[in-house]
C-alpha positions in Angstrom: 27.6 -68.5 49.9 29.2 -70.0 46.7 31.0 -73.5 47.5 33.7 -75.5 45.0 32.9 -78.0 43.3 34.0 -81.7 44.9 36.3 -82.6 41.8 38.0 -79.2 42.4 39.1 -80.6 46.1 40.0 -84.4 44.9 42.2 -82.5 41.8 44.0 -80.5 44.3 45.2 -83.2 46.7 45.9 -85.7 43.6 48.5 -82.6 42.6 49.8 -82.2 45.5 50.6 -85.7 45.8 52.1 -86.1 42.6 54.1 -82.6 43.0 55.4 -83.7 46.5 57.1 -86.9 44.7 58.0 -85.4 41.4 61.5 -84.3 40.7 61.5 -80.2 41.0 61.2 -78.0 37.9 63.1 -75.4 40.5 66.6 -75.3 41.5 66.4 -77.0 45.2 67.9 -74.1 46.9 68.0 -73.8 50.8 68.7 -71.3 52.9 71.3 -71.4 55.7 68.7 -70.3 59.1 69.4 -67.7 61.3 70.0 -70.6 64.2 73.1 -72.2 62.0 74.6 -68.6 61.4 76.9 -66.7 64.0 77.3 -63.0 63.0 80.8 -61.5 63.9 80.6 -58.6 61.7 81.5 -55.3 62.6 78.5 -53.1 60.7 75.6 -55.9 61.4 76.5 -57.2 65.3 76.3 -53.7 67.2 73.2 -53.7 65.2 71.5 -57.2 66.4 72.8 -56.3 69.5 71.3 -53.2 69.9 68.3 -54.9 68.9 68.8 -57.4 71.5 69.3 -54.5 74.2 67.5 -51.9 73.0 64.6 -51.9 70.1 63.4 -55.5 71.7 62.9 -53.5 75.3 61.1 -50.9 73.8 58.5 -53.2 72.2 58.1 -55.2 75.5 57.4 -51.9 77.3 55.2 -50.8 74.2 53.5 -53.9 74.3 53.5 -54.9 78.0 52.9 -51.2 79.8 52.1 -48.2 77.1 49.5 -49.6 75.3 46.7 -52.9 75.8 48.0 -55.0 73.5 49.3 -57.8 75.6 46.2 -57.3 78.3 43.9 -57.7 75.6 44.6 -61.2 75.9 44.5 -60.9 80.0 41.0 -59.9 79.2 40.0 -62.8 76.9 41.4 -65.4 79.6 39.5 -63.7 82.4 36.1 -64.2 80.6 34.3 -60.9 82.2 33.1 -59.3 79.6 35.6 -56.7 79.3 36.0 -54.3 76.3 39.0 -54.2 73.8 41.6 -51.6 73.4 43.3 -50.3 70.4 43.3 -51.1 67.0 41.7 -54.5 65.9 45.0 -55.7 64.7 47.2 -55.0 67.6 47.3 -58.6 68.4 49.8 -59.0 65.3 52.4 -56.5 66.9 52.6 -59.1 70.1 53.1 -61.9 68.1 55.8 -60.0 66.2 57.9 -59.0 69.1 57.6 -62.4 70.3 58.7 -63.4 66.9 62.3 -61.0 67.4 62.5 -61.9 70.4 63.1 -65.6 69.3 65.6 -64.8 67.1 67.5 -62.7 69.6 67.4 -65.1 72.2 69.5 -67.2 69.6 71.9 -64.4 68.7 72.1 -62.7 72.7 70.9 -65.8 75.2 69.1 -63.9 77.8 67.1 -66.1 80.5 65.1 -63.1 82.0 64.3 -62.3 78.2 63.0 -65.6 77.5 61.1 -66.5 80.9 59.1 -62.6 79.4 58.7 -64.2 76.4 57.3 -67.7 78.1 54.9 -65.6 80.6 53.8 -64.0 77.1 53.0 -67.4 75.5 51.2 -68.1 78.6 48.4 -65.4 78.3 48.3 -66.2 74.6 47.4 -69.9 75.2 44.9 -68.9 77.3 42.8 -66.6 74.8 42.3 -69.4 72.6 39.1 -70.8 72.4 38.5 -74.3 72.5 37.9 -74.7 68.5 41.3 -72.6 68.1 40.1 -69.3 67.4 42.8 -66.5 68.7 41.8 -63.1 68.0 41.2 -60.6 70.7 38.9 -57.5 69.2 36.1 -60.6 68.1 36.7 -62.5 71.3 35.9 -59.1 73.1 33.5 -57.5 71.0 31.4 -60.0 69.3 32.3 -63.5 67.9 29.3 -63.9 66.0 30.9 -61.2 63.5 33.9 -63.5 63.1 35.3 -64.1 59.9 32.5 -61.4 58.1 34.7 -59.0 56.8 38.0 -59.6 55.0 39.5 -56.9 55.7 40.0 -56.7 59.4 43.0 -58.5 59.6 41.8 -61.7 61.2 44.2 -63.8 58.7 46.9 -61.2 59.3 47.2 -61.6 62.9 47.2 -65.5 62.6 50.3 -65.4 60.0 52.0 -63.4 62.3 51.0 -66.1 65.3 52.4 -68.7 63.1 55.9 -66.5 62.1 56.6 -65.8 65.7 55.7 -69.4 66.9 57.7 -71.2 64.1 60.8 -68.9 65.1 60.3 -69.7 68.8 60.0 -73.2 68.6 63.6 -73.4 66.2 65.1 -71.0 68.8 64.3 -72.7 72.0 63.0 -75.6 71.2 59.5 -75.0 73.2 56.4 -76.3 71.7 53.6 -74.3 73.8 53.1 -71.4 71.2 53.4 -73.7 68.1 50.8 -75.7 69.2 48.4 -73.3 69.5 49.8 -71.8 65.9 48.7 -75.4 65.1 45.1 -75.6 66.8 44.8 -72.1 64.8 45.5 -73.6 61.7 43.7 -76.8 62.3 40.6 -74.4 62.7 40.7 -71.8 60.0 41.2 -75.4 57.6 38.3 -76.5 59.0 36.3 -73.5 58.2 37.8 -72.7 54.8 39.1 -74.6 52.1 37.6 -76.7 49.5 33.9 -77.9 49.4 33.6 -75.1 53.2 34.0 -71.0 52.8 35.4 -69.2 50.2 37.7 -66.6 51.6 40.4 -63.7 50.5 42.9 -62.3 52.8 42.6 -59.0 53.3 45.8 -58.2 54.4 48.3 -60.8 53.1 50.6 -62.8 55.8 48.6 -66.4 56.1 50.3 -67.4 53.0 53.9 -67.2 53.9 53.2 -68.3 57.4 51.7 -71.6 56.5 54.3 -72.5 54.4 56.8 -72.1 57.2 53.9 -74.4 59.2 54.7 -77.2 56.4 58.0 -77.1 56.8 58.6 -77.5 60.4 55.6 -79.8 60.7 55.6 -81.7 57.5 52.0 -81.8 57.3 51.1 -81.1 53.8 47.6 -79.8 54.3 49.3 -75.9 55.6 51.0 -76.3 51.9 47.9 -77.1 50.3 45.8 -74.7 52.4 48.2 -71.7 51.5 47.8 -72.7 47.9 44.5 -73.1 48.3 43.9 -69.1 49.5 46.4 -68.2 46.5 44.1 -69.6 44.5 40.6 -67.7 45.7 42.0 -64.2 44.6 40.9 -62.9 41.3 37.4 -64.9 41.2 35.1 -62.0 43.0 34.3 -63.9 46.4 34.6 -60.7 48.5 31.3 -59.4 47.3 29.2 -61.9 50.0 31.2 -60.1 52.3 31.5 -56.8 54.1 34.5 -54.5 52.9 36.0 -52.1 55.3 38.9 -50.6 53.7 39.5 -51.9 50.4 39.1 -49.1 48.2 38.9 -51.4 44.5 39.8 -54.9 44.7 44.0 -54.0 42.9 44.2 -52.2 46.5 44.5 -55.8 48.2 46.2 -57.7 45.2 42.6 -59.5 44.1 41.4 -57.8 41.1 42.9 -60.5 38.8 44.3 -64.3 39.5 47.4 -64.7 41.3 48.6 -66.7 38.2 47.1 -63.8 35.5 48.9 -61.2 37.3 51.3 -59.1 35.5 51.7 -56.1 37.3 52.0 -54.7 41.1 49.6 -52.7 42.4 47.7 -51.7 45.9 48.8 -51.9 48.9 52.5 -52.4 48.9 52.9 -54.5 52.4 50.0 -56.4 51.2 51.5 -57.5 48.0 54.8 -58.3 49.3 53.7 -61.0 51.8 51.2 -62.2 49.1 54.2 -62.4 46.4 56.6 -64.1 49.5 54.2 -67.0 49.7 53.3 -67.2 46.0 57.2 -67.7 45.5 56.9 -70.5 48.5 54.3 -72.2 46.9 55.8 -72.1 43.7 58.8 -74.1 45.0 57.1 -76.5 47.2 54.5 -77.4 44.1 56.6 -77.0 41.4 53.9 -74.2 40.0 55.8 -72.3 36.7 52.9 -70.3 36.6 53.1 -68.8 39.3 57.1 -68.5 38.8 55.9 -66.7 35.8 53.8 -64.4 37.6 56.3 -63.7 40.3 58.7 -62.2 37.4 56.5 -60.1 35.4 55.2 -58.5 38.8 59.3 -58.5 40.0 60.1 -56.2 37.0 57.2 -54.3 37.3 58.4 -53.2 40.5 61.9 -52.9 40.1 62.2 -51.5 36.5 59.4 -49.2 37.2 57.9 -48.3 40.3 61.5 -48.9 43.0 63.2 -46.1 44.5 67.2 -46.1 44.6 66.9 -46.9 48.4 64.9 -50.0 47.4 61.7 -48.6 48.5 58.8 -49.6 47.6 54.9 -47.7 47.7 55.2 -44.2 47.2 51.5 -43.1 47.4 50.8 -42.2 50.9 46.9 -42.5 49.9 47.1 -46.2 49.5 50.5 -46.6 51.3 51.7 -48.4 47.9 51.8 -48.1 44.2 50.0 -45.5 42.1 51.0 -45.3 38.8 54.7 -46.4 36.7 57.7 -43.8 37.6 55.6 -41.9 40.1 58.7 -41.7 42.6 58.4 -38.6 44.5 60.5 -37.7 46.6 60.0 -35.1 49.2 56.9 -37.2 50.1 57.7 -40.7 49.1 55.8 -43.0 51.5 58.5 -46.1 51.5 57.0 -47.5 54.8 59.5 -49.1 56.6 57.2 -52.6 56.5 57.0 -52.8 52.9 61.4 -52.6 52.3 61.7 -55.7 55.0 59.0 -57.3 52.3 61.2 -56.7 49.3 64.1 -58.4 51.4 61.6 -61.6 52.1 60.3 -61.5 48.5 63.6 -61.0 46.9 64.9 -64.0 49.1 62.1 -66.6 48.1 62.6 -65.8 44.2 66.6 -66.2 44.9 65.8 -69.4 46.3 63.3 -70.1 43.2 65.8 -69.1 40.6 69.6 -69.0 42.0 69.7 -65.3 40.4 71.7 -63.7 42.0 69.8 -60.6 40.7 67.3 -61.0 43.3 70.3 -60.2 46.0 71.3 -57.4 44.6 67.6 -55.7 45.1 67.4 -57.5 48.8 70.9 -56.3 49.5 69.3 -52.2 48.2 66.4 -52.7 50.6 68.3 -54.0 53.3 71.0 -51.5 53.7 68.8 -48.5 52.7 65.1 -48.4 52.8 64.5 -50.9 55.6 68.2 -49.8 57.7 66.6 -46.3 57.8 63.2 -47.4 59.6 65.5 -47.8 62.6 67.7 -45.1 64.5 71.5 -45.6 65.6 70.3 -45.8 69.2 67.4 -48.5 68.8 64.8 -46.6 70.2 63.4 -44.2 67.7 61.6 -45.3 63.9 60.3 -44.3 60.8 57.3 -45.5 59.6 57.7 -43.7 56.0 61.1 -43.2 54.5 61.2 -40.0 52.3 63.8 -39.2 50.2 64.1 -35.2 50.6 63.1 -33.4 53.6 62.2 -29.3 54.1 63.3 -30.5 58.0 60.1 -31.7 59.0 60.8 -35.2 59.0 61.7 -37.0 62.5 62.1 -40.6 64.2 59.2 -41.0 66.6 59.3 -43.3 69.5 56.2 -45.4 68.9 52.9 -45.3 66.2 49.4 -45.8 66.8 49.9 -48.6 63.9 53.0 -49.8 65.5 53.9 -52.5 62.4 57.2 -50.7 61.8 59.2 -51.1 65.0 59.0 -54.8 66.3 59.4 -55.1 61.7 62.2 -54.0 61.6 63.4 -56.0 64.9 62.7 -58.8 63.7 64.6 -58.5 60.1 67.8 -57.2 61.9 67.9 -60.5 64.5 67.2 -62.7 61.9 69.7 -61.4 59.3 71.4 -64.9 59.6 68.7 -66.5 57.3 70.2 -64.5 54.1 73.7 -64.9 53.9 74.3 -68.2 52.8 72.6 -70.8 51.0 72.9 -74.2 49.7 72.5 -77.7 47.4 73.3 -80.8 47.0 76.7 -80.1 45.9 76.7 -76.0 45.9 77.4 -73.0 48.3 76.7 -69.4 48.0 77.9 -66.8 49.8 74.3 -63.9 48.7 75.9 -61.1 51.4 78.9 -60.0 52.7 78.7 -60.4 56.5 81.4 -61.3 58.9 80.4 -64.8 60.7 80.5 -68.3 61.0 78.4 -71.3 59.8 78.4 -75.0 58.7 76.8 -76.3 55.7 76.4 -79.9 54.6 77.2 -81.0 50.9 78.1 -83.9 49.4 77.7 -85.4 52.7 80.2 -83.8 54.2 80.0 -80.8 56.4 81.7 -77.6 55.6 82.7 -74.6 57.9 82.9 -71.3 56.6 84.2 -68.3 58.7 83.8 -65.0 56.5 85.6 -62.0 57.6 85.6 -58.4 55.9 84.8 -54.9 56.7 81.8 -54.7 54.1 80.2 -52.2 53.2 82.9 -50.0 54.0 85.8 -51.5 51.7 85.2 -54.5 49.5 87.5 -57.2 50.8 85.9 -60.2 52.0 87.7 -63.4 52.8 86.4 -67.0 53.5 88.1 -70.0 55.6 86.8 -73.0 54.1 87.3 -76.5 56.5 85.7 -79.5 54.8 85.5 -82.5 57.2 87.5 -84.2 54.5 88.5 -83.2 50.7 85.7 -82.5 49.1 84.5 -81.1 45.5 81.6 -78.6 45.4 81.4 -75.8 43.8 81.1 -72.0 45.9 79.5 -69.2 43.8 80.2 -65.7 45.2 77.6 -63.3 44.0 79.3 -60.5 42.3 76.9 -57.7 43.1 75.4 -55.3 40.2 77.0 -52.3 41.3 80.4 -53.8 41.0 79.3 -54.3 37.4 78.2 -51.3 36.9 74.5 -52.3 36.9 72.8 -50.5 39.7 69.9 -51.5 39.9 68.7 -54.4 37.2 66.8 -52.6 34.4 66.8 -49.4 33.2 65.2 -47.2 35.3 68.4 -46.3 37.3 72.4 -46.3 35.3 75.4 -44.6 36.2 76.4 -41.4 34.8 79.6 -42.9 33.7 81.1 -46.7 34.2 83.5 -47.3 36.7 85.9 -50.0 37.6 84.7 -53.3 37.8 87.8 -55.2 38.3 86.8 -57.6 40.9 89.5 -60.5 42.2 89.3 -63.5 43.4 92.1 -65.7 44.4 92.3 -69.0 46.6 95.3 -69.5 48.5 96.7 -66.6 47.1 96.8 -67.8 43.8 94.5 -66.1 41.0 90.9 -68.4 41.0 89.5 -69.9 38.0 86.1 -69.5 37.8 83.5 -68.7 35.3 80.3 -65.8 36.3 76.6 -67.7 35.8 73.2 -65.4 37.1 75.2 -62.7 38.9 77.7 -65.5 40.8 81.1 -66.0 40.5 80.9 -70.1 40.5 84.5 -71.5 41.5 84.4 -75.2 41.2 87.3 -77.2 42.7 88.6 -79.6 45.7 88.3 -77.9 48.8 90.3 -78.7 51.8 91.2 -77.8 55.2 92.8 -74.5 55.3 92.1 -73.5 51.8 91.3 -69.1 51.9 89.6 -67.6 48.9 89.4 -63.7 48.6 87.3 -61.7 47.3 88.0 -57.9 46.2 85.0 -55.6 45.2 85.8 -52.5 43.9 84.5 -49.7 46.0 84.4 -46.3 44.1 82.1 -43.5 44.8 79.3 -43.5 41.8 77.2 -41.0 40.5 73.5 -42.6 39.6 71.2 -41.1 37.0 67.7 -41.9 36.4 65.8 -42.4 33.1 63.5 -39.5 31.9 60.5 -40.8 32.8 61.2 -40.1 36.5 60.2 -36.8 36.4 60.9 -36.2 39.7 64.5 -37.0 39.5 65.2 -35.4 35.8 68.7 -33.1 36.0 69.4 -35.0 39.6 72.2 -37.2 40.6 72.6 -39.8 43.3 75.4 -40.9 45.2 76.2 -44.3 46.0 79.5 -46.5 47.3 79.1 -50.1 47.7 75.9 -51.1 48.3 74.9 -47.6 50.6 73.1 -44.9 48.9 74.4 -41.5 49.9 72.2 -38.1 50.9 73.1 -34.8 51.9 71.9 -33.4 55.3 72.0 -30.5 57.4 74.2 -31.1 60.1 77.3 -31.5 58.2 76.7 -28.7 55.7 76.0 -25.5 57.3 72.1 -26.4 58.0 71.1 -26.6 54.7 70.6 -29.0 51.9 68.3 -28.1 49.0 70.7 -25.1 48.1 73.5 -26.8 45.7 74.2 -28.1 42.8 76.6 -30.8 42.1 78.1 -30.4 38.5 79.0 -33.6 36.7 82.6 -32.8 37.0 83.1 -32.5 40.2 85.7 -34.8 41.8 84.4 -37.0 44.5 86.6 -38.2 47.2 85.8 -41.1 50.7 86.9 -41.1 53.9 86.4 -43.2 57.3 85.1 -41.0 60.3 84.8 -43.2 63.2 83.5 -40.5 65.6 80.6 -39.8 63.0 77.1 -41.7 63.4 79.0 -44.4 65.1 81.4 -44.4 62.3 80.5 -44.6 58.7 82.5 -43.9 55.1 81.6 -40.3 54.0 81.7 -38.9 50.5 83.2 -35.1 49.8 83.0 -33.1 47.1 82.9 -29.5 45.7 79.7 -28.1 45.0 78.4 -24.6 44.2 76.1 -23.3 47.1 73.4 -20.3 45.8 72.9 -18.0 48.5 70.7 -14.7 48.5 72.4 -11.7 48.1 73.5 -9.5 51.2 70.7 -7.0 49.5 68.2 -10.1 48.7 67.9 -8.3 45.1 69.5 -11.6 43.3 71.6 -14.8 44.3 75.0 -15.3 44.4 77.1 -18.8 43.8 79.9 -19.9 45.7 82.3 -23.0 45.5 82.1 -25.1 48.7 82.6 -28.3 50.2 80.2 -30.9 51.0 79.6 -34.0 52.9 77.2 -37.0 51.9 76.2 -39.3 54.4 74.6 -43.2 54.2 70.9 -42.4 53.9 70.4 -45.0 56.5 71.9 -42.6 58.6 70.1 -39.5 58.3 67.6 -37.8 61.2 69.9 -39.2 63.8 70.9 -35.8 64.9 67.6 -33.7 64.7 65.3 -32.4 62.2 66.5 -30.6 59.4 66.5 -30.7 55.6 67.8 -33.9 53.5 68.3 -35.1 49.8 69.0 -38.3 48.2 69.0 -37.0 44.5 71.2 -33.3 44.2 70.3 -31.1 41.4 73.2 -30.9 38.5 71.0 -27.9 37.1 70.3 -24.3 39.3 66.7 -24.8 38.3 66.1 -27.4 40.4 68.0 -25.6 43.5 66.0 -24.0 46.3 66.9 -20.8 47.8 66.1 -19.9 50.8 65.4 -15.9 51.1 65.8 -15.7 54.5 
């Protein structure tokens, strides 16, 4: 076993000592938490409470009666040598649905909800061992083979224990779970680290997690410990241990230092809690290397390897990347985990930077690739999130790796944490969400009540109430679609420009302001009463990709707002993959209220090829269509799907029968 050196240990707490009381090289951004936020809004609250009432009772009857996760623990507690069941990471998916079910307890108080939850923490607490070791399968099987192979999720499962008892302890206020997150901690620290074991996550989530540790407990050895495991990657320690499914060391983000790394690659869930806590660390240590890192890798993603739905991973081999513009998509992988990454990643370099470029991709994810992971009634999920579908493609009601579901919980309740954010003497509004919140600056507190019927139509409005007059500025980010930048880079453009005559007036009057890193920054006096309004232009667009996506050369895409559009079977004669849309056609949107529990859809004109009557040739016809939110789709049985519509008839498929 290879050990660091001593001065190694003593330089790392010397830093950390000096970076805790140096002024920040970062912007000292802060988001608003889910706790301070009250969600009104008309698209997101029948979502969080479906959630509440739904999806959250499906992974309690999942967890509780369907499968063994929870009585895994039962079994640890009762000490009789009983065997484990399921998968050796199934502990993570309690912690996780104890971890939604925190946040919904905040957004939908429910006492019989919560005395589950506390009965939950109970068992938990009691598979701990007395050095703080929590993992069920070793506890079951054999502890001697503790902590030998890096890949079996042992780190994983107590990130997640941290996330869910962090969230619990802010929602309710209880302490049991968090200190046994804390005993957990305690013990891998004293295992690992500096002058002990040398050690690589195997699948990354510690990071992130003991960040959020350090900042509710204020104990600086989680930050240090995190930044310490950042650190180990890149330098070959996995080879003293035993490898059970990393394929190459890029498959679990380790071939090359965290700080040396320059492009994404592996496992695409993997990387994205890895690059959430490098962005973390970054801002609590003021590391620009690592800020360096996180943007190199950021456009490496986004300019190259992103789908328009803000998926991420399209290699179902290696559920993540493969190789630059290899977006596929009839079987684009996209799990469902990996798009609520991109909307934690994208957060924590928002908070790093204050670009509001960093929205705009969380806003894609969040609306498209993760939305879709969920269906309208709260009970069914994808775990991949293809882009074009034959009609073999369905929401199931459960997986054998059930990461997906209590996910995508979890993201929807806590949607609170990315809406607002704040400074010493700044607001900004990142999303456009109808609720309610307070925010302290310049020592005075500020209520903001935003209401709007985003993404539908682009008017959002926002009552500002200062306890007393107050200057600050408020920087409304100005999303890149309304700029006619879809996506930032070039991989994705619009086939023409559009309108991007935003407004913005306060108090009715036209607002100076001047646009900074994708905000509109308005800096004034604010008082009671004062209303600012903001207008985004919402026109249907048609979205183009660069020629080096092969698969989507001579396709369009549809988008409004910040929803990507596909075509599916139900509303178009049980077909899909049989038109062509030609540039010219003229696209019109409408509000259907009784449709997918109401959404905006696009029409258009498109020519349909059909076999002849005598199947000797084809034969084109004119016809009308109807596009859909992708989020949407598979909500009303199988059948076939596209995201990007051929503009040539070579890319059309006829059916022959």
């Amino acid at each position: 076993m290879q050990y660091l050196k001593p001065a190694i240990f003593t330089f790392i707490v010397l830093s950390y000592s000096a970076v805790i009381q140096a002024q920040s090289l970062f912007p000292q951004i802060t988001a608003v938490p889910f706790s301070g936020v009250t969600i009104t809004d008309a698209f997101w609250k029948p979502r969080i409470e479906k959630v509440a009432l739904v999806t959250i009772t499906v992974c309690v009857d999942q967890t509780e009666v369907k499968t063994p996760r929870l009585r895994n623990f039962e079994k640890v507690a009762r000490k009789k040598g009983e065997q484990h069941e399921g998968i050796f990471f199934d502990d993570s998916d309690v912690f996780k649905a104890l971890e939604a079910i925190a946040y919904s307890l905040t957004n939908h108080p429910d006492a019989s909800l919560e005395k589950r939850a506390d009965e939950w923490i109970d068992k938990i607490a009691a598979a701990q061992l007395p050095d703080g070791y929590l993992n069920t399968y070793y506890t079951l099987t054999d502890l001697n083979l503790r902590w030998t192979d890096m890949s079996m999720h042992e780190d994983y499962n107590g990130g997640h224990l941290i996330e869910a008892a962090v969230a619990y302890y802010q929602s309710t206020g209880k302490r049991k779970l968090l200190d046994v997150a804390i005993r957990f901690a305690n013990y891998f620290d004293s295992v690992f680290g500096p002058n002990k074991r040398h050690w690589v996550t195997g699948h990354e989530e510690l990071e992130l997690a003991l960040v959020k540790l350090y900042h509710v407990t204020n104990d600086v050895k989680y930050l240090q410990l995190s930044h310490w495991l950042l650190e180990e990657r890149g330098h070959g320690y996995a080879k003293g241990y035993t490898w059970t499914d990393w394929k190459d060391t890029a498959y679990a983000q380790d071939k090359t230092t965290v700080k040396d790394t320059r492009e994404i690659t592996g496992h695409a869930v993997r990387a994205m809690y890895l690059y959430t806590g490098v962005a973390d660390v970054a801002s609590a240590t003021n590391d620009t290397a690592y800020m360096t890192a996180m943007k190199s890798v950021w456009e490496d993603v986004v300019y190259r390897n992103m789908y328009i739905t803000g998926g991420i991973g399209s290699s179902g081999s290696n559920e993540g990347f493969s190789v630059d513009y290899d977006l596929p998509n009839d079987h684009a992988y996209c799990e469902t985990c990996a798009s609520v990454g991109m909307v934690f990643w994208n957060q924590r370099m928002n908070l790093l930077t204050g670009d509001g470029k960093y929205i705009d991709v969380l806003e894609r994810s969040l609306y498209n690739g993760a939305l879709d992971g969920l269906s309208l009634s709260g009970d069914h999920f994808f775990y991949g999130n293809t882009l074009a579908s034959t009609g073999n493609n369905e929401r199931r009601e459960w997986f054998g790796t059930a990461c997906c579901p209590s996910n995508i919980a979890r993201l929807i309740a806590s949607l609170g944490n990315y809406i607002y954010t704040s400074s010493a003497n700044t607001i900004w509004v990142n999303l456009y969400v109808g609720s309610k919140t307070n925010v302290a600056v310049n020592n005075t507190n500020i209520a903001i009540e935003q209401q709007t019927n985003y993404p539908w139509d682009g008017d959002i409005s926002l009552l500002i109430n200062p306890d007393k007059k107050t200057t600050c500025a408020l920087m409304l980010r100005i999303p890149g679609w309304a700029q006619n930048q879809p996506v930032p880079g070039s991989t994705y453009q619009y086939l023409t420009n559009g309108n991007t005559n935003f407004t913005i007036t306060v108090n009715n009057v036209p607002a100076s302001y001047t646009l900074q890193n994708g905000y509109a920054v308005i800096n004034r006096e604010w008082k009671k009463g004062d209303v600012v309004q903001l207008h985004l232009p919402m026109e249907v667009k048609r979205i183009i990709a660069i020629n080096d996506v092969k698969d989507d050369r001579n396709r369009t895409a549809l988008e409004r707002g910040p929803l990507v559009y596909c075509i599916e079977h139900a509303d178009n004669g049980g077909k899909a993959m049989n038109l062509i849309l030609p540039d010219e056609a003229v696209l019109t949107s409408s509000y259907n209220s009784a449709l997918l529990n109401g959404v905006v859809t696009i029409q258009t004109t498109a020519t349909i090829l059909l076999p002849t009557a005598n199947g000797d040739g084809i034969e084109s016809i004119k016809k009308t269509i109807t596009a859909i939110p992708y989020y949407a789709w598979a909500n009303r049985g199988k059948g076939q799907m596209q995201v990007w519509l051929p503009r040539k008839a070579t890319y059309v498929t006829v059916e022959t029968k």
